[in-house]
Structure formats: structure tokens, C-alpha cells
N, CA, C and O atoms as a CHARMM CRD file, in Angstrom:
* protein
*
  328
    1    1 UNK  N     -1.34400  21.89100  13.06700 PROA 1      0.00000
    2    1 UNK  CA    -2.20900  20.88000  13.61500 PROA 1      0.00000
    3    1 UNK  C     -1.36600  19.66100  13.98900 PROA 1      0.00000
    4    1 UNK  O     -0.52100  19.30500  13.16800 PROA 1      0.00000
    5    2 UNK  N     -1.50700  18.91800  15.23400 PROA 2      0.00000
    6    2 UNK  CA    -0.70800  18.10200  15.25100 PROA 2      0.00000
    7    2 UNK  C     -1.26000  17.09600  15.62000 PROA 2      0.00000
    8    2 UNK  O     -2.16000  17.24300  16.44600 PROA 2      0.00000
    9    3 UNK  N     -0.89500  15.57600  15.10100 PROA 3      0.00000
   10    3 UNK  CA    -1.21100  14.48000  15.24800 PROA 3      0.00000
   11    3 UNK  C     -1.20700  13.67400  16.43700 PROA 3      0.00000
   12    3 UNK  O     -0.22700  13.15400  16.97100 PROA 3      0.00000
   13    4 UNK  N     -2.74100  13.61500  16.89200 PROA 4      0.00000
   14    4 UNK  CA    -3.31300  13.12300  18.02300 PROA 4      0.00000
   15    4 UNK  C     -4.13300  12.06700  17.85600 PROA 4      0.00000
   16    4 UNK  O     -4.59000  12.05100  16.71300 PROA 4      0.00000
   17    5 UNK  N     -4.55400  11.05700  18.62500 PROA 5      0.00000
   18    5 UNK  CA    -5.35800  10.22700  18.71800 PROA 5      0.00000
   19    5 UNK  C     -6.51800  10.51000  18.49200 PROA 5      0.00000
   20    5 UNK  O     -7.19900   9.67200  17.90200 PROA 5      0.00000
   21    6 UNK  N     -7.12600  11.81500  18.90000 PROA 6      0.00000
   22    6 UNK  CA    -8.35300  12.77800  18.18500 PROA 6      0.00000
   23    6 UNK  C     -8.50500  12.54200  16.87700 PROA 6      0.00000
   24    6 UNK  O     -9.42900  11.84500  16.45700 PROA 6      0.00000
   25    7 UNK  N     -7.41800  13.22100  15.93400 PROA 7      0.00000
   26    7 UNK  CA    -7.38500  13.18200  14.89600 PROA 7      0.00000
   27    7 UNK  C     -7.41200  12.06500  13.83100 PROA 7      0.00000
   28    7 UNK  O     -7.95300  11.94500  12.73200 PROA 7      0.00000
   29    8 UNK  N     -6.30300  11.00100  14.88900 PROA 8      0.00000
   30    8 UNK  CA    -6.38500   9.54600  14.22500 PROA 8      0.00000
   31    8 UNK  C     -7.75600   8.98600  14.46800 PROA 8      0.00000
   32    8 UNK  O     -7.92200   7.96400  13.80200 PROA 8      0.00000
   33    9 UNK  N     -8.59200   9.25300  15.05800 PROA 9      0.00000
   34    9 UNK  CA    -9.73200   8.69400  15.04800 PROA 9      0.00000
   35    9 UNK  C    -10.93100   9.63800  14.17200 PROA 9      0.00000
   36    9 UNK  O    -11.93900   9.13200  13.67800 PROA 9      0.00000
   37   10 UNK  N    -10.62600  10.92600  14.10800 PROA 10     0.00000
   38   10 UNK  CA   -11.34500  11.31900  13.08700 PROA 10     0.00000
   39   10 UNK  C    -11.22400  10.92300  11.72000 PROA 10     0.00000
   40   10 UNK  O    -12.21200  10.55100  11.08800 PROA 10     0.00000
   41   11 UNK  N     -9.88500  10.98600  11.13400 PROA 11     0.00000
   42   11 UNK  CA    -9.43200  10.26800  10.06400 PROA 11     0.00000
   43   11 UNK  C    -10.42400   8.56500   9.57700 PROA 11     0.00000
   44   11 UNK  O    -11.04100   8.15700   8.59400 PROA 11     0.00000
   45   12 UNK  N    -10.07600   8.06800  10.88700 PROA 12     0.00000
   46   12 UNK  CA   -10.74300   6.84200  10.72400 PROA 12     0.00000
   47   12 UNK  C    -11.81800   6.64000  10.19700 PROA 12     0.00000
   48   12 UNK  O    -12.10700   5.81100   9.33400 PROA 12     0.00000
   49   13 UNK  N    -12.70200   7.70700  10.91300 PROA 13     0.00000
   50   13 UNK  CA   -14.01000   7.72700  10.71300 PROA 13     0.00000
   51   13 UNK  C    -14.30400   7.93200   9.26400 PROA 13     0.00000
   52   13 UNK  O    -14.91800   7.29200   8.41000 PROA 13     0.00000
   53   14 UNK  N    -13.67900   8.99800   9.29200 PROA 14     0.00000
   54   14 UNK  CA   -14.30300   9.47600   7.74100 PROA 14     0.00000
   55   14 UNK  C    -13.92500   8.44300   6.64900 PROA 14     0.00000
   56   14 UNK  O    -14.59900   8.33500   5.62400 PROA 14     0.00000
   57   15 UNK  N    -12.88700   7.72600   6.88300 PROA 15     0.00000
   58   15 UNK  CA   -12.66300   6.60500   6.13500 PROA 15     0.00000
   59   15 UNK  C    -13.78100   5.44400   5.84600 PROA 15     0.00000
   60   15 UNK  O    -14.21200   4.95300   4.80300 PROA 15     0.00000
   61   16 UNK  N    -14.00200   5.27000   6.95200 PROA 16     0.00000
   62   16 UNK  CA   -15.16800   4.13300   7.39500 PROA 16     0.00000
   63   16 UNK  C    -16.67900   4.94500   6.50300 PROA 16     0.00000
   64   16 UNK  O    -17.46100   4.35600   5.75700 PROA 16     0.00000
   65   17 UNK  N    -16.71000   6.30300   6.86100 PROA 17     0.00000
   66   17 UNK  CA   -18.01300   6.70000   6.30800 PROA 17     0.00000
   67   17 UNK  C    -17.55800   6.68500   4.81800 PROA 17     0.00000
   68   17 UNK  O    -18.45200   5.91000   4.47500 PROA 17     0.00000
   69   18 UNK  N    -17.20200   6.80900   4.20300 PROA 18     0.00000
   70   18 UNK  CA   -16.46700   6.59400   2.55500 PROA 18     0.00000
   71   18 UNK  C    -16.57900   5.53300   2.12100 PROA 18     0.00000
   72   18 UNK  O    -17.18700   5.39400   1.06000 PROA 18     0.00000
   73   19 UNK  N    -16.12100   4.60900   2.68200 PROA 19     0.00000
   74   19 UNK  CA   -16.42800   2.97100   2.28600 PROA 19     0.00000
   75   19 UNK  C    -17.87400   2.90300   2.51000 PROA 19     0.00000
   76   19 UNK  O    -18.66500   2.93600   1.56800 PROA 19     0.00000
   77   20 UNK  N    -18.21400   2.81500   3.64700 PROA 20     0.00000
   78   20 UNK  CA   -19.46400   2.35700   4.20200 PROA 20     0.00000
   79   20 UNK  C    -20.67100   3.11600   2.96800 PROA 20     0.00000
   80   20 UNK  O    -21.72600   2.54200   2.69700 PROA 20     0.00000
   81   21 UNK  N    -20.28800   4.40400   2.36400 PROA 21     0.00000
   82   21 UNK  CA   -21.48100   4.92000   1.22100 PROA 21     0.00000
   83   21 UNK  C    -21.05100   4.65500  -0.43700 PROA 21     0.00000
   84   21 UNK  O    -21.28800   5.43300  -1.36100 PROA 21     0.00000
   85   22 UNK  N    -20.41700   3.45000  -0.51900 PROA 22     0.00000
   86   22 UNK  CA   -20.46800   3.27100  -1.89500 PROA 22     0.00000
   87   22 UNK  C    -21.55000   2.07400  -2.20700 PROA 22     0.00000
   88   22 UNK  O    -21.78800   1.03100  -1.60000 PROA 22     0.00000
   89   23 UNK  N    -21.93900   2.47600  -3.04000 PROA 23     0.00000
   90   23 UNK  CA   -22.98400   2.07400  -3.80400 PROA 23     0.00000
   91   23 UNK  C    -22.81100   0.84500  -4.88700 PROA 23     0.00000
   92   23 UNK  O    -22.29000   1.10100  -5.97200 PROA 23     0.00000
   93   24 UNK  N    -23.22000  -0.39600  -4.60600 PROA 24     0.00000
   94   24 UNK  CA   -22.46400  -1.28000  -5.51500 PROA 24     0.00000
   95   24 UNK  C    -22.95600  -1.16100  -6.79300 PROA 24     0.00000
   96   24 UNK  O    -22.29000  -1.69900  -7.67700 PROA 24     0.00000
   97   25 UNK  N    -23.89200  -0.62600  -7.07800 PROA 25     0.00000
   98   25 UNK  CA   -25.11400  -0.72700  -8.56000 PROA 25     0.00000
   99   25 UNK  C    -24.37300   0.28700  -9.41500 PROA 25     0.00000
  100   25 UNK  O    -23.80800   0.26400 -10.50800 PROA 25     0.00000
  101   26 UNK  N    -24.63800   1.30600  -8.33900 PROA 26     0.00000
  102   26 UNK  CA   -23.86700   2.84700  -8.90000 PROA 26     0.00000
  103   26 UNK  C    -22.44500   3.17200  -9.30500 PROA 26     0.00000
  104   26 UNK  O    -21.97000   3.98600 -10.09800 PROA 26     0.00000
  105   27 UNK  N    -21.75700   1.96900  -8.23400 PROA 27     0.00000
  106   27 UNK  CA   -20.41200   2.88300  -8.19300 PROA 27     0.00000
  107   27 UNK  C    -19.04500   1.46400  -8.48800 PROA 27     0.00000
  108   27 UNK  O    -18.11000   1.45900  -9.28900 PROA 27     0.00000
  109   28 UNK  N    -19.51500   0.31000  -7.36900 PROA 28     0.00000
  110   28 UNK  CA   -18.45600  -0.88400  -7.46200 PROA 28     0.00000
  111   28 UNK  C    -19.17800  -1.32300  -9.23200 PROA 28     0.00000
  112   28 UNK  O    -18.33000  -0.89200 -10.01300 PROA 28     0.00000
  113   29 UNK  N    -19.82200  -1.68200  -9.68700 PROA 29     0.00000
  114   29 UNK  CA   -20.15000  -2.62500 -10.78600 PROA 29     0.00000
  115   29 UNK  C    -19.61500  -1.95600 -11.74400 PROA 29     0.00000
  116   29 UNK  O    -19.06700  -2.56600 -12.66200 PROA 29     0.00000
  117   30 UNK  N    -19.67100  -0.44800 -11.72500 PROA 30     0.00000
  118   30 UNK  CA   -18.79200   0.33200 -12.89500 PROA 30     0.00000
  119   30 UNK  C    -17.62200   0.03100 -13.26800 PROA 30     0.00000
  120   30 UNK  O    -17.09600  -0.00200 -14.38000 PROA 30     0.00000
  121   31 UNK  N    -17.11700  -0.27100 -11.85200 PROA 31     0.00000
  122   31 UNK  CA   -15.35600   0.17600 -11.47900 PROA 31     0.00000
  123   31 UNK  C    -15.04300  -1.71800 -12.01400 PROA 31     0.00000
  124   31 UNK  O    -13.93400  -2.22100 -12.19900 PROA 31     0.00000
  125   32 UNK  N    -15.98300  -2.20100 -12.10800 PROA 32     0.00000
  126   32 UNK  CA   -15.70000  -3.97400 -12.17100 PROA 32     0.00000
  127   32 UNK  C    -15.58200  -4.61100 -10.73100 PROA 32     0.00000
  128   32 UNK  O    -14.92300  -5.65000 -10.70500 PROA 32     0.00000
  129   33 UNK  N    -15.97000  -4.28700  -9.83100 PROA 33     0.00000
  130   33 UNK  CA   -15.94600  -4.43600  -8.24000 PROA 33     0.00000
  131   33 UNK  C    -17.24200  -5.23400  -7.77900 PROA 33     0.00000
  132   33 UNK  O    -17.68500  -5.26500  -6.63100 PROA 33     0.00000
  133   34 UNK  N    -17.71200  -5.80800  -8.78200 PROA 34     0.00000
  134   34 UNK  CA   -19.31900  -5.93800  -8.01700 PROA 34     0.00000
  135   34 UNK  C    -19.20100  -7.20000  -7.48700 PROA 34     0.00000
  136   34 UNK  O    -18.15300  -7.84300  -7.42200 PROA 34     0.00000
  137   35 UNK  N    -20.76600  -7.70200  -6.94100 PROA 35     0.00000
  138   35 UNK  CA   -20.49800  -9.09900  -6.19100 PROA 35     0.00000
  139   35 UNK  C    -20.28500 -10.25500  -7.64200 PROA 35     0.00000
  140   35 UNK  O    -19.57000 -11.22300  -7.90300 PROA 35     0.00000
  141   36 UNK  N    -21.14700  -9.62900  -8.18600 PROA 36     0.00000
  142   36 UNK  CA   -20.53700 -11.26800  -9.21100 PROA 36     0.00000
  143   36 UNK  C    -19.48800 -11.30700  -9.58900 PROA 36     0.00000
  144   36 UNK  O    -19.13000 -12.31000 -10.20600 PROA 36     0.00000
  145   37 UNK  N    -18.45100 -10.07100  -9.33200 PROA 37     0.00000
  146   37 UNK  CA   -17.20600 -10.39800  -9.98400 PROA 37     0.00000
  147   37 UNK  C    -16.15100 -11.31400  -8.82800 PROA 37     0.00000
  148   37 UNK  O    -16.09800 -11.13100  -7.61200 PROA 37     0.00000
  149   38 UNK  N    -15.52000 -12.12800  -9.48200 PROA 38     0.00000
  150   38 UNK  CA   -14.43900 -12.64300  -8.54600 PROA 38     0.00000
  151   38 UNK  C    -14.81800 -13.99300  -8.02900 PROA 38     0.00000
  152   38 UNK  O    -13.92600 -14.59100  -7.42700 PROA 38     0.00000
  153   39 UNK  N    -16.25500 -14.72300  -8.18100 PROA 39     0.00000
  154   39 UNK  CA   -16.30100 -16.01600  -8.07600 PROA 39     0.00000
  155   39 UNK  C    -15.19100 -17.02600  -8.06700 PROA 39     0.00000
  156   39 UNK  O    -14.91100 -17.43600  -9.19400 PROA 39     0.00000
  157   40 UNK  N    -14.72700 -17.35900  -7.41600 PROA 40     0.00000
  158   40 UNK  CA   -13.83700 -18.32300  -7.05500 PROA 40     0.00000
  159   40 UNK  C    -14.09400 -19.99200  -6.83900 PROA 40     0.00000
  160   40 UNK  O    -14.66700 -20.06800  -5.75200 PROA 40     0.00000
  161   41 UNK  N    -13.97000 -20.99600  -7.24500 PROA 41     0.00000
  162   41 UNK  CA   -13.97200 -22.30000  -7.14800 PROA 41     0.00000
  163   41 UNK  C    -14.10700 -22.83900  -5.43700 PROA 41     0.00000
  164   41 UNK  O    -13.71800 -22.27700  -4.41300 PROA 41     0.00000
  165   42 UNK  N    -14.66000 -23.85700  -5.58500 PROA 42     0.00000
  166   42 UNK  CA   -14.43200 -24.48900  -4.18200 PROA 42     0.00000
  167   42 UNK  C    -12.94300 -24.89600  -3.33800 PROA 42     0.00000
  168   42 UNK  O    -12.55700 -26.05600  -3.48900 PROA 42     0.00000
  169   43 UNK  N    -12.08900 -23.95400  -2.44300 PROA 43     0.00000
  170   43 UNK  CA   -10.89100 -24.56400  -2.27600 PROA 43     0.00000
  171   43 UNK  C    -10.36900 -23.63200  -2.86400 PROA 43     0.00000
  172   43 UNK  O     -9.18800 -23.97400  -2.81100 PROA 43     0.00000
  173   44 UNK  N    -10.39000 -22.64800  -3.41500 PROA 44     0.00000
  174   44 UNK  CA    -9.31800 -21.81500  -4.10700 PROA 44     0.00000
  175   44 UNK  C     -9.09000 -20.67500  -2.92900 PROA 44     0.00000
  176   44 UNK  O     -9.94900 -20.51300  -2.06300 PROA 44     0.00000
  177   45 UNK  N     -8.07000 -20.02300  -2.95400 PROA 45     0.00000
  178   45 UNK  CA    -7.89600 -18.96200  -1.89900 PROA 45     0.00000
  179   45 UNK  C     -8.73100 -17.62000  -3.11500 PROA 45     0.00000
  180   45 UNK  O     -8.65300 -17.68800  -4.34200 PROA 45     0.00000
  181   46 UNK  N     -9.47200 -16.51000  -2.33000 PROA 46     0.00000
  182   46 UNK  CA    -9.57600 -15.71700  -2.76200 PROA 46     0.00000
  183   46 UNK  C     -8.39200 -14.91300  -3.34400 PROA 46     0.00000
  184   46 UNK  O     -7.22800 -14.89600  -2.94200 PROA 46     0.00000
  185   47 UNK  N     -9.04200 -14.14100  -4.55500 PROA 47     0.00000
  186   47 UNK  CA    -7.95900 -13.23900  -5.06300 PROA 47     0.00000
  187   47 UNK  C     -7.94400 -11.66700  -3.78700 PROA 47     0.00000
  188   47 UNK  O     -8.59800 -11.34900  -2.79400 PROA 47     0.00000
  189   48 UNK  N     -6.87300 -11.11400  -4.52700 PROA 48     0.00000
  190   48 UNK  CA    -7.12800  -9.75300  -3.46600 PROA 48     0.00000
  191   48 UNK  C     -8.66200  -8.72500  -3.62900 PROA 48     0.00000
  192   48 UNK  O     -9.05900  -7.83300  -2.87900 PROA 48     0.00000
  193   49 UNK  N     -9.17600  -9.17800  -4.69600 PROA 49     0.00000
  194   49 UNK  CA   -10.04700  -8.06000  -5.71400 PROA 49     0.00000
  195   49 UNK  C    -11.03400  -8.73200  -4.85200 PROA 49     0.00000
  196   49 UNK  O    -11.43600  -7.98200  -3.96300 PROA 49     0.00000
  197   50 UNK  N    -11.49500  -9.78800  -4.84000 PROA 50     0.00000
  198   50 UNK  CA   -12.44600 -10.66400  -4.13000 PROA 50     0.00000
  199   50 UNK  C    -12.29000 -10.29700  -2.25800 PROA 50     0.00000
  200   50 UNK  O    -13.33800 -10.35600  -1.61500 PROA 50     0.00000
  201   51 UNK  N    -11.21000 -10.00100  -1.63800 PROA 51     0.00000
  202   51 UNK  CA   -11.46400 -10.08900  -0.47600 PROA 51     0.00000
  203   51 UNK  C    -11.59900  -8.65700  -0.14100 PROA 51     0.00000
  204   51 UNK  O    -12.13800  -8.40500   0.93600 PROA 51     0.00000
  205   52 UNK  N    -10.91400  -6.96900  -1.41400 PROA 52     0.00000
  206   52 UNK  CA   -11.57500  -6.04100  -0.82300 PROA 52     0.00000
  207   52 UNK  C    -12.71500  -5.73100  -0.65500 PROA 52     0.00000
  208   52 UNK  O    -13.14900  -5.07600   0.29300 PROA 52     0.00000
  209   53 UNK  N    -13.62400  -6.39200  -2.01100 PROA 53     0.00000
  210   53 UNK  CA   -14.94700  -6.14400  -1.61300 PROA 53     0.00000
  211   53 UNK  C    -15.83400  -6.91500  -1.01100 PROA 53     0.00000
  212   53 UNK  O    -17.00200  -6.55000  -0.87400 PROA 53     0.00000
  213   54 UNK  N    -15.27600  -8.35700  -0.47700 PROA 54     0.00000
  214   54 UNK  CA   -16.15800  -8.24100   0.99900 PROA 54     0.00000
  215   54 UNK  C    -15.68500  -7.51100   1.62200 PROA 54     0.00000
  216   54 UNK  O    -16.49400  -6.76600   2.17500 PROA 54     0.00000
  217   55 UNK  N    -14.68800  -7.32900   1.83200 PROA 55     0.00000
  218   55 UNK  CA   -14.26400  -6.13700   3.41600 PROA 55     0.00000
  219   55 UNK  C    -14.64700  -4.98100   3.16400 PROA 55     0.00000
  220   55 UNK  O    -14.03600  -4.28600   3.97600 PROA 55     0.00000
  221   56 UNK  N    -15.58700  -4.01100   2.24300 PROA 56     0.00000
  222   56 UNK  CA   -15.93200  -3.16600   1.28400 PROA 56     0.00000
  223   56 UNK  C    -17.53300  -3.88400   1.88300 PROA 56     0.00000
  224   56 UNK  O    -17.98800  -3.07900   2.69600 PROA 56     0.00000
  225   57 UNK  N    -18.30200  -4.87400   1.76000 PROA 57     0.00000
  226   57 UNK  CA   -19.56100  -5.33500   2.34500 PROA 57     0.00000
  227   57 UNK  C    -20.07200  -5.42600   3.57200 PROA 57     0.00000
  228   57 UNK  O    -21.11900  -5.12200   4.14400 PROA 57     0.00000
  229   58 UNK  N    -18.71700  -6.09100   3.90400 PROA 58     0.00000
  230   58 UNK  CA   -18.78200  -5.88200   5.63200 PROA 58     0.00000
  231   58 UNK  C    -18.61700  -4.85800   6.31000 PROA 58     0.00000
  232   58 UNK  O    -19.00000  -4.70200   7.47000 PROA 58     0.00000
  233   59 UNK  N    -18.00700  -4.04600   5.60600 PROA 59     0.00000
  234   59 UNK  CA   -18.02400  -2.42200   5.77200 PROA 59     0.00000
  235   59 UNK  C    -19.40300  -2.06800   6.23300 PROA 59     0.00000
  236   59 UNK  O    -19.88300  -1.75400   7.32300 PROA 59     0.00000
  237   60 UNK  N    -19.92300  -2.24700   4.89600 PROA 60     0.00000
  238   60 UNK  CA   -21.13400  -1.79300   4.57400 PROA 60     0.00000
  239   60 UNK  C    -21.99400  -2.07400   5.78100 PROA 60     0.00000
  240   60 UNK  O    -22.35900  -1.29300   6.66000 PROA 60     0.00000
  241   61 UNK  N    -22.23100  -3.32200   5.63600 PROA 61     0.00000
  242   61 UNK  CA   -23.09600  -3.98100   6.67800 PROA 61     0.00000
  243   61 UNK  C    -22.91900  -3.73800   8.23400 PROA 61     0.00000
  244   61 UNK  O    -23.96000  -3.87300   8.87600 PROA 61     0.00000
  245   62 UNK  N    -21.72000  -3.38500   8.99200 PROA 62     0.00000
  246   62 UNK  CA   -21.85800  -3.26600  10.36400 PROA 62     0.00000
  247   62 UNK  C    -22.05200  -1.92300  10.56500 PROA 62     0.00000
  248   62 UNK  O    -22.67100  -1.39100  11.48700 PROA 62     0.00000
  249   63 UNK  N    -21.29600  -1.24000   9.33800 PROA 63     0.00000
  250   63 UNK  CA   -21.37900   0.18500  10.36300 PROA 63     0.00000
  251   63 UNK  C    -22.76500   1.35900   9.39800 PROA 63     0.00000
  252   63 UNK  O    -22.67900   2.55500   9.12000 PROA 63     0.00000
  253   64 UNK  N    -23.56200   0.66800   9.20600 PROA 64     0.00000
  254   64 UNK  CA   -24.84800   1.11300   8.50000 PROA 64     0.00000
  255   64 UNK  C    -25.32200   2.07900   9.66500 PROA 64     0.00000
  256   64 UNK  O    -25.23800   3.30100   9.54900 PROA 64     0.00000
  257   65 UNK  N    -25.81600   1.46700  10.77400 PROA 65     0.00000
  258   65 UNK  CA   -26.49600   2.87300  11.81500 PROA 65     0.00000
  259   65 UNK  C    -25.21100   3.37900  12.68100 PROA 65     0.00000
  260   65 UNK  O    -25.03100   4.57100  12.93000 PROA 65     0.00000
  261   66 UNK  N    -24.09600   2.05000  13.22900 PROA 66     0.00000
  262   66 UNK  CA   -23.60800   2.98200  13.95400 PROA 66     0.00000
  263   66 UNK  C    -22.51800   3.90200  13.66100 PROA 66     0.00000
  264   66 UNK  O    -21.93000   4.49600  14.56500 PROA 66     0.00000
  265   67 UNK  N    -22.05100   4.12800  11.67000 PROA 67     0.00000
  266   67 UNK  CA   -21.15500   5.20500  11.62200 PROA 67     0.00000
  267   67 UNK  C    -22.16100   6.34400  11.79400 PROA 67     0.00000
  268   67 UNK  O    -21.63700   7.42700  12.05800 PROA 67     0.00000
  269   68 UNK  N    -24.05300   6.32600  11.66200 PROA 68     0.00000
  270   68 UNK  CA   -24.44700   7.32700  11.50200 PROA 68     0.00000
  271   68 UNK  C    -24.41200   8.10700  13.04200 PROA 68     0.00000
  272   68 UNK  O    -24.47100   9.33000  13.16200 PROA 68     0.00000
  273   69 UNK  N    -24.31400   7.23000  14.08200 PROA 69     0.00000
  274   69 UNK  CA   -24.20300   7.48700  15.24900 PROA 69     0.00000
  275   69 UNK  C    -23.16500   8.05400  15.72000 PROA 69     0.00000
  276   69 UNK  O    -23.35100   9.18300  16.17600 PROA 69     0.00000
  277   70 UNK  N    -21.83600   7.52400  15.77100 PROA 70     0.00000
  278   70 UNK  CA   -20.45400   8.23300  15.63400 PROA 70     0.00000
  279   70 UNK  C    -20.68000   9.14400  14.85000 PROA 70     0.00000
  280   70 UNK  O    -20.90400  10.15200  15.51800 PROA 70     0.00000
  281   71 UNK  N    -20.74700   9.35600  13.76000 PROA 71     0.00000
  282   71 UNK  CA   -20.33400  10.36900  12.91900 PROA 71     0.00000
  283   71 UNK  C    -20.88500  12.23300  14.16100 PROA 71     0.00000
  284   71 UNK  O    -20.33000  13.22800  14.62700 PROA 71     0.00000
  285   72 UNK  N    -22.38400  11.53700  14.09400 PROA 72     0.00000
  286   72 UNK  CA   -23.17500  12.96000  14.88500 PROA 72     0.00000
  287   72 UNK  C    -22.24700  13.11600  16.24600 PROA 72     0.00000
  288   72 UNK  O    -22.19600  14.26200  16.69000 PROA 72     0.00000
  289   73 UNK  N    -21.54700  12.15600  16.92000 PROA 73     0.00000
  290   73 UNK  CA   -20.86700  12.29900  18.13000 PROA 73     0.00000
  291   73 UNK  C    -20.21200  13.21100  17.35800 PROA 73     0.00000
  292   73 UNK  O    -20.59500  14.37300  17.21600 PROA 73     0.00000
  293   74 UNK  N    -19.02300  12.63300  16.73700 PROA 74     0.00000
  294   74 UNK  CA   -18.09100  13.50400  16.16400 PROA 74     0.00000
  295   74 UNK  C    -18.21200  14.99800  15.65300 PROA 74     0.00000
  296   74 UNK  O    -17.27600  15.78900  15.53500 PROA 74     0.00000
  297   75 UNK  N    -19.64300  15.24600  15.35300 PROA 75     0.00000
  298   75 UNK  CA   -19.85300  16.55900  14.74100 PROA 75     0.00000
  299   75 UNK  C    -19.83600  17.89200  15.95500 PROA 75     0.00000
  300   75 UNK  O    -19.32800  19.00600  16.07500 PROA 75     0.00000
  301   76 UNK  N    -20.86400  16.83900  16.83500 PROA 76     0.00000
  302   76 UNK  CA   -20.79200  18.10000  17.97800 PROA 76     0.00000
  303   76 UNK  C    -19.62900  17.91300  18.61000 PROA 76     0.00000
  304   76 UNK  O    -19.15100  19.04600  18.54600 PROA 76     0.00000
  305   77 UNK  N    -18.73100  17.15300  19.26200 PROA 77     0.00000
  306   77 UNK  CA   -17.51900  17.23000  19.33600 PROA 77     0.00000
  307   77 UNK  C    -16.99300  18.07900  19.13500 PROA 77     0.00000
  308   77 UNK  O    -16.59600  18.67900  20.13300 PROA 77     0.00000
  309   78 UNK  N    -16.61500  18.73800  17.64000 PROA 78     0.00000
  310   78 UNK  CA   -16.26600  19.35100  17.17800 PROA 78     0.00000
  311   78 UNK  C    -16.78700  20.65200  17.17800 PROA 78     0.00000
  312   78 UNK  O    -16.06600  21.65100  17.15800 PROA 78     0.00000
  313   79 UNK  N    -18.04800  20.68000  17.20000 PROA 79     0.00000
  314   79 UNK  CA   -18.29100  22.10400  17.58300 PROA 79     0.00000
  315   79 UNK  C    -18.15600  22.62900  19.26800 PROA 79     0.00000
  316   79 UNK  O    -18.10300  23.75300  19.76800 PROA 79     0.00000
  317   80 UNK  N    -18.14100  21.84700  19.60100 PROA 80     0.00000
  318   80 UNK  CA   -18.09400  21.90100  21.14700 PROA 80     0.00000
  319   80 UNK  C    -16.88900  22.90100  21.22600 PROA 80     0.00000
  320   80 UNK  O    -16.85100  24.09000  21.54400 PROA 80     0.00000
  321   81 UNK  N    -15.65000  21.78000  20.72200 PROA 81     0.00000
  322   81 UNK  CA   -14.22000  22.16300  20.65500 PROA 81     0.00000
  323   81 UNK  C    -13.62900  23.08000  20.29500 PROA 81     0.00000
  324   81 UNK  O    -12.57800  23.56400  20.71500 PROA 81     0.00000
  325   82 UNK  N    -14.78000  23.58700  18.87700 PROA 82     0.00000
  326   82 UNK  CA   -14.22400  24.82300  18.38900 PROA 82     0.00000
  327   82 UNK  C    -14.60600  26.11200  18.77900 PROA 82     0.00000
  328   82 UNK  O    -14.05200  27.09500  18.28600 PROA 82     0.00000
């Protein structure tokens, strides 16, 4: 199999759909990931723990319908292809 822009973008995806289905109740608050963790002061730079899981929220939040949209592109795609 060789590494194509196809592929790098399938990769992507599935990445994005992975993040985008974790569950903060279920899955970040276990791990110590949740929103109350990492409160930071007024003026302080975030820690790293604090800025994956907004980027882990914002995840969440943009690609809610349209990874479900890509994703189905991607499926028939693939069957198309194969």
C-alpha cells in the first residue's frame, strides 16, 4: 500500500472521528482530562493539559455533523474503489 494523499486524508479522518467521540463524563474525567480540570488564573498561560482538551472540545464541537458527513463520503468512496 503506498502513501498517498488518499490515504493521508483517510488517516486524518479517522483521527478526527476518534477525538471527536470521546466522551467527557465517560471517558476524559476518568483519565483526569475533564473541563474542571486545569483552571488557570487570570493572565497565566495555559498548561499543555489545559490546551489539549480544548482542542479535544473544539474537536468536538465543529466536526459533530460534518465528520458524520465526510465519514459516509469516505465509506462509499471506498467501496466504489474497491
Amino acid at each position: 500500500m503506498a502513501f498517498t494523499l488518499y490515504s493521508l486524508l483517510q488517516a486524518s479522518l479517522l483521527i478526527v472521528n476518534a477525538v471527536a467521540v470521546l466522551h467527557e463524563e465517560r471517558f476524559l474525567r476518568h483519565v483526569g482530562w475533564g473541563s474542571d480540570q486545569g483552571i488557570g488564573g487570570f493572565g497565566e498561560e495555559p498548561g499543555i493539559k489545559a490546551q489539549l482538551t480544548n482542542l479535544i472540545r473544539s474537536i468536538r464541537t465543529v466536526m459533530r455533523g460534518k465528520g458524520t458527513i465526510l465519514s459516509i463520503i469516505m465509506i462509499i468512496m471506498i467501496t466504489i474503489c474497491n
